[in-house]
N, C-alpha and C positions, 0 to 999 in steps of 0.2 A: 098398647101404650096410649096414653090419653095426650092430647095435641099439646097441651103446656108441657110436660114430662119430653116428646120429641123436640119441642122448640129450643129447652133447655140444655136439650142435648146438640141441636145445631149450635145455640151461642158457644157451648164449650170446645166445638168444632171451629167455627168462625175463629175466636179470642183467640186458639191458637198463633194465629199470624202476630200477635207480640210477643211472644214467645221469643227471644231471641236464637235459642236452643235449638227449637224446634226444625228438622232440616225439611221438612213438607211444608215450609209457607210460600214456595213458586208453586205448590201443586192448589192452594187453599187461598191466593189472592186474589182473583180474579172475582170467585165464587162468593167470596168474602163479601167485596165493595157492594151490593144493595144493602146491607146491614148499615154501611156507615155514611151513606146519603141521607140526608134528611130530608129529601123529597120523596122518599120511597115508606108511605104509609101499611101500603094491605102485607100480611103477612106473608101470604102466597109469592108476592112480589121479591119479598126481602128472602126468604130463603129456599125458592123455587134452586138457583143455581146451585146452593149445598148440597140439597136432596139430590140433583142430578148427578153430581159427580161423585158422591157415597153410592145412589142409586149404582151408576154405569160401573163402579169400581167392585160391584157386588157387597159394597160393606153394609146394605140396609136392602130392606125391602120391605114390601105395602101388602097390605091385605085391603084389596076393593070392599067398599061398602057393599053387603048381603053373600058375601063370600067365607066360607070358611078354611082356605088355605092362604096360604103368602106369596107372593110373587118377587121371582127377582129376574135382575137385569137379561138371565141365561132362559126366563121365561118369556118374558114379554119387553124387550128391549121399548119401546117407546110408550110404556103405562105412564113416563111423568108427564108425561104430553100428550095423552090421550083424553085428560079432562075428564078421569073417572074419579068420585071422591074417594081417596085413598085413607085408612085404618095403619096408621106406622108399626114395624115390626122391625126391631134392630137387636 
């Protein structure tokens, strides 16, 4: 999946928290709020916290750049913080 198509997919993750309905927005506010700062420019910045807690929750995982398999949380617990450039797989 190409970085716009992931990103698209955190905002629909993020939006959630309006959602009235929705009973996972204590799990998704926290992770939320760099989206809705307007100080918070780099993208990495804005939805580093989403990816962690999709990461940690095993609902996504990464493919390192020059790797041909995917990684999740049961594999390599601290890949979102490891600063390797990550290939999204969800």
């Amino acid at each position: 999946m190409f970085r716009e198509e992931f990103i698209s997919r955190l905002d629909d993750a993020i939006l959630l928290i309006a959602n009235a309905s929705f009973e996972g927005r204590e799990w998704i506010e926290r992770p939320s709020m760099p989206a809705f700062k307007s100080s918070v420019k780099d993208w990495a910045e804005m939805y580093h916290p989403m990816f962690r807690l999709l990461f940690d929750l095993g609902f996504l995982g990464c493919r390192p750049s020059g790797s041909d398999s995917e990684l999740y949380f049961h594999d390599q617990e601290d890949l979102p913080d490891s600063g390797r450039r990550p290939v999204w797989a969800m």
